[in-house]
C-alpha positions as CSV (number, residue, x, y, z in Angstrom):
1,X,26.3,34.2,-10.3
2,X,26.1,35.0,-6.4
3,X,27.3,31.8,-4.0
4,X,25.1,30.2,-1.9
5,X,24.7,30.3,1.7
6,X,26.0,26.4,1.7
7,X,29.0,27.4,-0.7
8,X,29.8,30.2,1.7
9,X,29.4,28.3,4.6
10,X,31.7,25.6,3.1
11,X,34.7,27.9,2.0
12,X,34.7,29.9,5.7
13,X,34.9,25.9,7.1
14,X,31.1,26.1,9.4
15,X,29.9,22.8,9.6
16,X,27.5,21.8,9.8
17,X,26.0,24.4,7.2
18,X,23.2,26.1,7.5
19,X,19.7,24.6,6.2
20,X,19.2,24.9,2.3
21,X,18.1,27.9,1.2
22,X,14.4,27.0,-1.4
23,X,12.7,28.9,-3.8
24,X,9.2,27.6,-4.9
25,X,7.9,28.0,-8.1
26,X,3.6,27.1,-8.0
27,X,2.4,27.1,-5.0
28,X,-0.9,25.8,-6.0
29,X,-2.3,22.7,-4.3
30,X,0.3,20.2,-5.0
31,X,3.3,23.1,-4.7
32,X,2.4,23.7,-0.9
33,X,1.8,20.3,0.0
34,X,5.5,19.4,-1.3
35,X,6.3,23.5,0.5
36,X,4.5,22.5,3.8
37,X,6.3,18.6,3.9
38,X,9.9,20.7,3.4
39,X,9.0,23.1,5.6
40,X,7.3,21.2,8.8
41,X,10.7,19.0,8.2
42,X,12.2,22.2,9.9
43,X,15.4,21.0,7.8
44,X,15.1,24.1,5.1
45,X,14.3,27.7,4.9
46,X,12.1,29.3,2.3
47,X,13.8,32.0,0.6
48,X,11.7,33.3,-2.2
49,X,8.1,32.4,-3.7
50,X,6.7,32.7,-7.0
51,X,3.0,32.4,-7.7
52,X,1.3,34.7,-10.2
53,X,-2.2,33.6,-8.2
54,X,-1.9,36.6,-5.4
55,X,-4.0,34.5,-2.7
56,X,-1.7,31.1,-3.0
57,X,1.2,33.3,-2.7
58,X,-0.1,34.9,0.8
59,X,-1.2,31.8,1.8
60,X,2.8,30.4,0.8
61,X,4.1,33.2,2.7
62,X,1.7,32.4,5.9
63,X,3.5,29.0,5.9
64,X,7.3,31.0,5.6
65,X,6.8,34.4,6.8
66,X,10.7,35.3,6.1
67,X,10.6,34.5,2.1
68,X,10.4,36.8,-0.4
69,X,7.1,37.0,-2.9
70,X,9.1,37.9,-6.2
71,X,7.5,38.9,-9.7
72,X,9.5,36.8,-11.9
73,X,11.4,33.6,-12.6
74,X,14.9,35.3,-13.1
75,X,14.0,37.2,-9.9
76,X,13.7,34.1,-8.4
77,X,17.2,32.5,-9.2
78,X,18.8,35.3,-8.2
79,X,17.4,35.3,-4.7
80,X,19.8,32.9,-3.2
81,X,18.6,29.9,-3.3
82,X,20.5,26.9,-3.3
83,X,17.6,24.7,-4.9
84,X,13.9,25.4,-6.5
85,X,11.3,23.9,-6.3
86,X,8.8,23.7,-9.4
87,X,5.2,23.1,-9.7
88,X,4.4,24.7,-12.8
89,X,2.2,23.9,-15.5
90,X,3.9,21.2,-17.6
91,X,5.7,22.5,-20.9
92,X,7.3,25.4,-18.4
93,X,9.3,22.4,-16.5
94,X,12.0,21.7,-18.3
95,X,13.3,25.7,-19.7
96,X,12.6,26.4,-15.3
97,X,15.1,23.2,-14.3
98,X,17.5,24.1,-17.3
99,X,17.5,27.9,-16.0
100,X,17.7,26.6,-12.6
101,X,20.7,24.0,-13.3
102,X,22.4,27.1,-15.0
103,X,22.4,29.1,-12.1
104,X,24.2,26.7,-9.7
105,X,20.2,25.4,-8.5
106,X,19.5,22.0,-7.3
107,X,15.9,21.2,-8.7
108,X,13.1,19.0,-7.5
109,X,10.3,18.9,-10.4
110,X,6.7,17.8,-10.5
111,X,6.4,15.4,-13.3
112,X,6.7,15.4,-16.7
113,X,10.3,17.0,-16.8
114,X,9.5,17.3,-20.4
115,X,6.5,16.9,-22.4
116,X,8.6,15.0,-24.9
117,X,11.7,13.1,-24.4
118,X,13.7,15.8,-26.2
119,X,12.5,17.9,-23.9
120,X,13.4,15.9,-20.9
121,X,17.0,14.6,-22.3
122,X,17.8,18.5,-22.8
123,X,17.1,19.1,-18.7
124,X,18.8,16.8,-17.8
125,X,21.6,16.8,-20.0
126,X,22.0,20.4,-18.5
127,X,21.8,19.3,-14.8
128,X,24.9,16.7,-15.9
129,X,26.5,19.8,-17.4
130,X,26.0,22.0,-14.5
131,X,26.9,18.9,-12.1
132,X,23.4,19.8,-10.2
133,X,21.0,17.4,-8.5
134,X,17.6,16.9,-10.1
135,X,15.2,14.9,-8.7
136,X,11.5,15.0,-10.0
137,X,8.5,14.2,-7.8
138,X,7.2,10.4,-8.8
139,X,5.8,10.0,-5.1
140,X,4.1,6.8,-6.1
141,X,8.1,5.2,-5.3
142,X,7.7,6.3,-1.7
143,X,4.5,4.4,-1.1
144,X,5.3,2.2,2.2
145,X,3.6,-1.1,0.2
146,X,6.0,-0.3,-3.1
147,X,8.8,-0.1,-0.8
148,X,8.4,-3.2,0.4
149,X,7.1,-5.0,-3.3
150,X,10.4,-3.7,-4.7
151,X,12.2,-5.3,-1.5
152,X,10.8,-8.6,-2.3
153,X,11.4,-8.6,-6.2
154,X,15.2,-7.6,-5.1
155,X,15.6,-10.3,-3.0
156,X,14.1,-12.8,-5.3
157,X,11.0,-13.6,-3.1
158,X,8.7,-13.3,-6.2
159,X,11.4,-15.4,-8.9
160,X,10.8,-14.4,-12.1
161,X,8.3,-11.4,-13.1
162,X,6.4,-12.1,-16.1
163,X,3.5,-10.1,-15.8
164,X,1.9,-6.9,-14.0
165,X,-0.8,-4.5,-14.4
166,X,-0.9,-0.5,-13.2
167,X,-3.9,0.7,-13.2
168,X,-4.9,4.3,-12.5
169,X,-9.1,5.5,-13.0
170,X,-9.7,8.8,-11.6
171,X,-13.8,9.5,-11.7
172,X,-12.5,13.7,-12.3
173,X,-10.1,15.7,-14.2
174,X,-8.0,18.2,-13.1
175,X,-9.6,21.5,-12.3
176,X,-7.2,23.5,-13.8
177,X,-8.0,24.5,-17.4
178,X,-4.0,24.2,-18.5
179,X,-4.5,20.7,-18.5
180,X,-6.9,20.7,-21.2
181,X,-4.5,22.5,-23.3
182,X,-2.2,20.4,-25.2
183,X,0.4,23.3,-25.7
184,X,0.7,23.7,-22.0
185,X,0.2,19.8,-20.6
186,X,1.5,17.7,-23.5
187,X,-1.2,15.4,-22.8
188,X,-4.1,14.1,-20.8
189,X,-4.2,11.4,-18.1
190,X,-1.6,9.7,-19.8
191,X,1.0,12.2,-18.8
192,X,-0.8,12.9,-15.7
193,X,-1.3,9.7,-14.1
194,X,-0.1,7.2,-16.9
195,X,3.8,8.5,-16.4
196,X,3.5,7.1,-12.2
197,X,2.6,3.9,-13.9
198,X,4.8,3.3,-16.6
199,X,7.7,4.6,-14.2
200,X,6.4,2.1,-11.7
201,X,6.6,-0.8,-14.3
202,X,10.4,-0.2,-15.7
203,X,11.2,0.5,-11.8
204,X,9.8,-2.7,-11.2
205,X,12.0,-4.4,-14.0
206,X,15.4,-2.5,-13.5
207,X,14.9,-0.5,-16.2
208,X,14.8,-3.0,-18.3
209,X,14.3,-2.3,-22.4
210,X,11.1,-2.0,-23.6
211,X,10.6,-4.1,-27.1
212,X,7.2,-3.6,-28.1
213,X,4.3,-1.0,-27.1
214,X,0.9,-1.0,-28.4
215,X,-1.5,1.3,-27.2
216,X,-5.6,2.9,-27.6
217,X,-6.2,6.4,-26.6
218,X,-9.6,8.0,-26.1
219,X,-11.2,11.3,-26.2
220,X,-14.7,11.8,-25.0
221,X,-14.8,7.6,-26.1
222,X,-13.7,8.2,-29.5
223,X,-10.3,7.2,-30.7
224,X,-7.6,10.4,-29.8
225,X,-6.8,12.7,-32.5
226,X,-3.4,13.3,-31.0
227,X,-1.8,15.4,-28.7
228,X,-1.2,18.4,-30.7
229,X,-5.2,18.4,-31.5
230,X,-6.3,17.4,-28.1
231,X,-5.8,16.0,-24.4
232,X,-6.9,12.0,-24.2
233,X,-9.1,10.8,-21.0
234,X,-8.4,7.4,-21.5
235,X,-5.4,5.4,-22.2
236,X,-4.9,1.6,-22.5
237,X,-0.8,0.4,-23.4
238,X,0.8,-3.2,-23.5
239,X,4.4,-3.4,-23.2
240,X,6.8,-6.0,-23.6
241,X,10.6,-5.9,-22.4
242,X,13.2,-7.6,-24.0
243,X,12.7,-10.7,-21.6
244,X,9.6,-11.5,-23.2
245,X,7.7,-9.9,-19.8
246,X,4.4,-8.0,-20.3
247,X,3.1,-4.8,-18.5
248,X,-0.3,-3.5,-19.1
249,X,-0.8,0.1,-18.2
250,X,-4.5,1.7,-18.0
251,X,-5.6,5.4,-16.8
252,X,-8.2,7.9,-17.2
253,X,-10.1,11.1,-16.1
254,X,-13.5,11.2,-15.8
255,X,-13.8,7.1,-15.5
256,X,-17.2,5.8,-14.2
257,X,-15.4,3.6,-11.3
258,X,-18.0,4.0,-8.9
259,X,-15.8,5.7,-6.6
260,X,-13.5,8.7,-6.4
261,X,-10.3,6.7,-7.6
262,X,-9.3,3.1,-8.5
263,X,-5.6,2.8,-8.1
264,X,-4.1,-0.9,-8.4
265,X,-0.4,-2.4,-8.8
266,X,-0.2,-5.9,-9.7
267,X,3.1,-8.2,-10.1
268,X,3.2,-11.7,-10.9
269,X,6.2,-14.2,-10.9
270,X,7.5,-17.9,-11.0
271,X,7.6,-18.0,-7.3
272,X,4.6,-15.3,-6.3
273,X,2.8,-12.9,-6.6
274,X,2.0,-8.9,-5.2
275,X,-0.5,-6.6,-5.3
276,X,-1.1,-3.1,-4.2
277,X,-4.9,-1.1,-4.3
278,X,-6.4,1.8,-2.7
279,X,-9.0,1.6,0.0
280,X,-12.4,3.2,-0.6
281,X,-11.4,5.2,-3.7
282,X,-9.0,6.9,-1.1
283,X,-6.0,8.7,-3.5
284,X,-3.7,8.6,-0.2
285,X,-4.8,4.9,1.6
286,X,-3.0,1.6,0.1
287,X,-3.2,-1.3,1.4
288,X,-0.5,-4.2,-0.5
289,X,-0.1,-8.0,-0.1
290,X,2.3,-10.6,-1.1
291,X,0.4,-14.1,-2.2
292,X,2.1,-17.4,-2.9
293,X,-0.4,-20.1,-4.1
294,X,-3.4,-20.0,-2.1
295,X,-2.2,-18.0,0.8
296,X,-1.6,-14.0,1.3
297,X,0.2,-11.8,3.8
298,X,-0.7,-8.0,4.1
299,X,2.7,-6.3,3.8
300,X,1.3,-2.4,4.5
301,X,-2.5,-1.0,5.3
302,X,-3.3,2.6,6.1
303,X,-2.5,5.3,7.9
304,X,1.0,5.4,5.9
305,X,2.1,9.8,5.4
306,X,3.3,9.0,1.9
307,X,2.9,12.0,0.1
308,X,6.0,14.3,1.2
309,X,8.5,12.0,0.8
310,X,10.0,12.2,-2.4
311,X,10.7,15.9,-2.0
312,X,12.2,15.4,1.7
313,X,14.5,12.5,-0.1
314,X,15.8,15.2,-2.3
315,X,16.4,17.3,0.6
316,X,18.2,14.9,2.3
317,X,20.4,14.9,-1.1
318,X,20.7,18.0,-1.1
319,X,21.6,18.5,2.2
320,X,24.3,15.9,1.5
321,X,25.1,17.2,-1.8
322,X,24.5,19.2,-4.5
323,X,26.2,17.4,-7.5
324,X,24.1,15.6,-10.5
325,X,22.5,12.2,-9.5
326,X,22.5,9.7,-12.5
327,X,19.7,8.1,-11.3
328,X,17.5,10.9,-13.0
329,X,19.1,9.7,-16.2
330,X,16.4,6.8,-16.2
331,X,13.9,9.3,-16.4
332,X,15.0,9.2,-20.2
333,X,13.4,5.8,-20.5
334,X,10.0,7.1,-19.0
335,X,9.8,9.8,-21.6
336,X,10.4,7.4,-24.5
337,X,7.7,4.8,-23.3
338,X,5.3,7.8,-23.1
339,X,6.2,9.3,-26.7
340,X,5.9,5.3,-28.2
341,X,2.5,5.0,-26.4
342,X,0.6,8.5,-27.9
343,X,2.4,7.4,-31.3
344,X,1.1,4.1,-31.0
């Protein structure tokens, strides 16, 4: 395996180093969105691009004129880089992130890391293994409003939390046929949107063990046949942690909401209550309020440039380090949630 520019850089003593070195893997709409963020942050270069679509590719390559357009994945790790970036469809994640790990990559995923938690545990066991960082895009945490909910639960401003609901209605579905394919996405809006929600809710309570799930999953509006038959459009789960706390979790495609998105975050606890919800059916406006009794405070309204931020906080990582966060080991708990809801 070739060093990296940072190694290098390290062992002739240059500090500081130069800017990471990225490969991208998908640079479809959400791939140069997270490319252009990294990119515009002018704190990392672009080294190689993979994207079998030849027009997203040039259009990648307008954005970093100096990177490489390579044919294939093992092309890709060999090009340098000192981390990848992946936005593939879902069940290539976690064999990418493993390769990636294996070749001395740091890796920021889009989400699921797995489609199954055996899946996931295997990825990240091998970024332990390989003593890599691995971060995987749940932007949702970067939200300026959940920022500051999360502040107030910490310092106790809210007491107790007993109850919240995530909701997530989308009035489309993806326009990419992979996502219909169960082989390739795992799953419907459940894995899709459903996995920013129930991370949000175990965020929310520390991680705290899940006791129960229940669930109901739709197809078209009749009960789901599972996910190796089909993708579900609608998913409805209760669960209770091991305090006795509730969480109730809701998401679809295709929902008759009457507007292009409904997208709500709801807390409540012996001392108060918070709420987040998008404006207009926006996907990227979010406006989030604390209430005590009768009274409310807005904490955050719109504009708030959300979206880029979870991949420049594992840039900011990286640039710090490349060795194996164990924060990403609470992804486990996500994936198991997920698996007890389409078994439900």
């Amino acid at each position: 395996m070739s060093e990296t520019r940072a190694q290098l850089s390290e062992q002739q003593g240059l500090f500081p180093a130069p800017n990471p070195r990225l490969a991208f893997v998908g640079v479809g709409w959400i791939g140069f969105h997270r490319m252009k963020a990294l990119v515009d942050s002018g704190q990392a270069d672009v080294c190689a691009i993979l994207e079998p679509q030849a027009e997203l590719a040039e259009r990648a390559q307008r954005l970093a004129p100096d990177a490489a357009v390579v044919s294939d994945f093992n092309e890709l790790l060999a090009n340098g880089a000192d981390g990848v970036v992946i936005a593939t469809p879902s069940a290539m994640h976690s064999e990418q992130a493993i390769a990636a790990a294996e070749n001395g990559l740091a890796v920021f995923c889009q989400k699921p890391l797995g489609i199954h938690t055996r899946e996931t545990a295997r990825a990240i066991n091998a970024a332990r293994t390989a003593n890599r960082l691995l971060h995987i895009d749940l932007c949702y945490r970067f939200l300026e409003g959940v920022t500051k909910i999360r502040r107030l639960i910490h310092n106790g401003e809210l007491g107790e939390i007993y109850s919240a609901d995530f909701v997530f209605h989308n009035a489309y579905g993806p326009d990419k046929a992979w996502f219909y394919d169960p082989r390739l996405s795992g799953g419907g809006c459940l894995i899709d949107l459903g996995i920013h929600l129930v991370d949000l809710a175990l965020w929310f309570f520390d991680f705290q063990r899940v006791a129960q799930v229940s669930a109901s999953l739709f197809a078209h509006g009749r009960p789901f046949a599972g996910r190796n038959v089909e993708v579900e459009d609608f998913a409805d789960a209760r669960l209770r942690f091991e305090s006795g706390a509730v969480a109730r979790v809701s998401c679809s495609w295709r929902a008759h909401a009457g507007r292009d998105a409904l997208i709500e975050f709801s807390l409540y606890g012996t001392k108060g209550g918070v709420a987040l919800r998008n404006v207009n059916g926006s996907f990227y406006d979010f406006v989030s309020e604390h209430y005590t009794g009768t009274s409310h405070r807005v904490l955050s309204t719109p504009p708030d440039d959300w979206g880029g931020r979870a991949a420049m906080n594992w840039l900011t990582r990286l640039r710090e380090s490349n060795d194996f966060d164990p924060a990403i080991e609470n992804l486990n708990a996500v994936a198991s949630v997920l698996d007890r809801i389409y078994a439900s």
